[in-house]
C-alpha positions as CSV (number, residue, x, y, z in Angstrom):
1,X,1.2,-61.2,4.5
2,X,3.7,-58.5,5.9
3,X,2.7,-55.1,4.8
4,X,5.4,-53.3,2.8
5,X,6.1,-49.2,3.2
6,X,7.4,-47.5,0.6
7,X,9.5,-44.1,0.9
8,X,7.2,-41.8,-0.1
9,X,8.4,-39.5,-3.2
10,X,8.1,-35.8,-2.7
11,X,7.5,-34.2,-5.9
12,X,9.3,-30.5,-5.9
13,X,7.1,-27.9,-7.3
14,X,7.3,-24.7,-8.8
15,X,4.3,-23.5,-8.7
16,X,3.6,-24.8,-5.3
17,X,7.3,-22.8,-3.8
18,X,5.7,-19.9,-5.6
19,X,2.5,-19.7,-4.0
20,X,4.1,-20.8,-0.6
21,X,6.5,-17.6,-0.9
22,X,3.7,-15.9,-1.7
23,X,1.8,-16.4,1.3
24,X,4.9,-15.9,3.7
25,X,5.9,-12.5,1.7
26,X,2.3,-11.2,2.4
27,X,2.5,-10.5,6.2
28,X,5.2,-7.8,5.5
29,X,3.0,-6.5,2.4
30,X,0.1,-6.1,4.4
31,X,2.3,-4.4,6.9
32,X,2.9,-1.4,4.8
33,X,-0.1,-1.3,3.5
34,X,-1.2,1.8,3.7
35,X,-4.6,1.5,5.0
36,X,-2.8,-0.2,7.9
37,X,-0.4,2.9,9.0
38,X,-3.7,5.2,8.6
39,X,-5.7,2.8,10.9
40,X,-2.4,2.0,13.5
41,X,-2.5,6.5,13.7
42,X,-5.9,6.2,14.1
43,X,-6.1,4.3,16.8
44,X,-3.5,5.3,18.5
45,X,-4.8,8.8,18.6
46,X,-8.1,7.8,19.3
47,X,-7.1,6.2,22.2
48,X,-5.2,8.4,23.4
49,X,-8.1,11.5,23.2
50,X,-10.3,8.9,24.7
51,X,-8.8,8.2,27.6
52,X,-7.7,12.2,27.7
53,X,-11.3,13.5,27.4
54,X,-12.4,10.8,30.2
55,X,-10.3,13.0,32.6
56,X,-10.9,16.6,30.9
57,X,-11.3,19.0,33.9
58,X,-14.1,21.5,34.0
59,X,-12.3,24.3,32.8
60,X,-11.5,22.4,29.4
61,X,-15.9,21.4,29.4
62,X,-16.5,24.7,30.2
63,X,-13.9,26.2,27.2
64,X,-15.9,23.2,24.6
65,X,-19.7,24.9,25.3
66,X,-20.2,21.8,27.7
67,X,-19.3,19.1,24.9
68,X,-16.4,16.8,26.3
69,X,-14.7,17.6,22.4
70,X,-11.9,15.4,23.2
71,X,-14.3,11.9,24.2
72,X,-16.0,12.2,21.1
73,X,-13.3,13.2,18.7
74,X,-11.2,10.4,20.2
75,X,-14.1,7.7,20.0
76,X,-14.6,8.7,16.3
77,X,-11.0,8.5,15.6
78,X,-10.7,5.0,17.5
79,X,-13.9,3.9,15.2
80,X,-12.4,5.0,12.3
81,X,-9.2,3.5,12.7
82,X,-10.3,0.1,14.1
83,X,-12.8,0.2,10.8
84,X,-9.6,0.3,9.1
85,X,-7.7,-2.3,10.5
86,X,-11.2,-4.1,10.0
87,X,-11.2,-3.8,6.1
88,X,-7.2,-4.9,6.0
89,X,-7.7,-7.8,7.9
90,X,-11.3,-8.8,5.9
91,X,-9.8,-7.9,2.5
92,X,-6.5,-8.5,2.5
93,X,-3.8,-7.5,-0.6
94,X,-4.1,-10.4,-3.1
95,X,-1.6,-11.6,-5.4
96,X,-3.6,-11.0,-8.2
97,X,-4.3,-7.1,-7.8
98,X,-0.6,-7.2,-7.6
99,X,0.1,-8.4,-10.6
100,X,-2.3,-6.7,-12.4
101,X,-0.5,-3.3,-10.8
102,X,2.5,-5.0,-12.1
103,X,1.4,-4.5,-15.7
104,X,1.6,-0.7,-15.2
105,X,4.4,-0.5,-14.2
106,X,5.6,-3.2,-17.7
107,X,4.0,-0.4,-19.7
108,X,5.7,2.3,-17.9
109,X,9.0,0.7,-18.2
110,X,8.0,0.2,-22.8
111,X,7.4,3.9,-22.7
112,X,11.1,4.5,-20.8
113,X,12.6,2.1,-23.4
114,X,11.4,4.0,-26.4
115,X,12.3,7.1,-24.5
116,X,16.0,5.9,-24.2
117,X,16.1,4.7,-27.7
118,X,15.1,8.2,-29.1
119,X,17.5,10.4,-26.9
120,X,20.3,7.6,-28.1
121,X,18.6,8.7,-32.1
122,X,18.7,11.8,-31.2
123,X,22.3,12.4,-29.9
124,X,23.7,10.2,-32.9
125,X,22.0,11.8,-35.6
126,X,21.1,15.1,-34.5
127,X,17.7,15.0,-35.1
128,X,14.7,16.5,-33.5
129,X,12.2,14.4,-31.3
130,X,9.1,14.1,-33.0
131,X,7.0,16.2,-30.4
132,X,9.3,19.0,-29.8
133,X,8.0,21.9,-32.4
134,X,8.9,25.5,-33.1
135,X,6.5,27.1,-31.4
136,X,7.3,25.2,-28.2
137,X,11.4,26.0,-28.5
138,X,12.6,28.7,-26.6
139,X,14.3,31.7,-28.6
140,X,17.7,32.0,-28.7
């Protein structure tokens, strides 16, 4: 018996596209995500007061009551930003706390709507908004 191959059918998904655009979109989220630029300065400051408190002269001791300041400022600040970096690449933006942001911002955009609709009320009829009293009106 000869074994027959048939063309395999690829099923197009929706929801499959979505999460897939999801996943490639996230790379540039967690780029700017803010706990990223704080940990990239950082680091890069750390490293940099490091590397200038290895070669601090005497003078510069001497000025810092015999503490090399600028080692141990620049170690903490290269701990504190690599800690960062940690925590973005351990816990990473997920879709979901997105989404739930996103209904802020769908309550915000209501409020803006009713906001609208009463300055168009207002400006047609003349009327008053409802939270604007006379105590609160300037004299004229």
């Amino acid at each position: 018996m000869a074994a027959t191959t048939e063309p395999e059918i690829l099923v197009h998904d929706e929801y499959i596209d979505e999460a897939e655009e999801a996943e490639r979109s996230s790379a540039a989220r967690n780029l700017f995500d803010l706990r990223t630029i704080i940990g990239g300065v950082f680091t890069a400051y750390g490293i940099y007061l490091t590397v200038y408190g290895i070669f601090d002269g005497a003078a510069s001791i001497q000025k810092s009551a015999g503490v090399r300041i600028n080692l141990w400022t620049g170690l903490a600040m290269l701990a504190l930003g690599v800690s960062f970096l940690v925590w973005v690449k351990l816990r990473p933006l997920k879709v979901e706390e997105l989404v739930a942001s996103g209904d802020d911002q769908e309550e915000c955009g209501e409020a803006m709507a009713r906001e609208r609709q009463a300055a168009k009320r207002f400006e047609r009829e003349g009327e008053q908004p409802a939270d604007d009293s006379e105590a609160t009106r300037a004299p004229r």
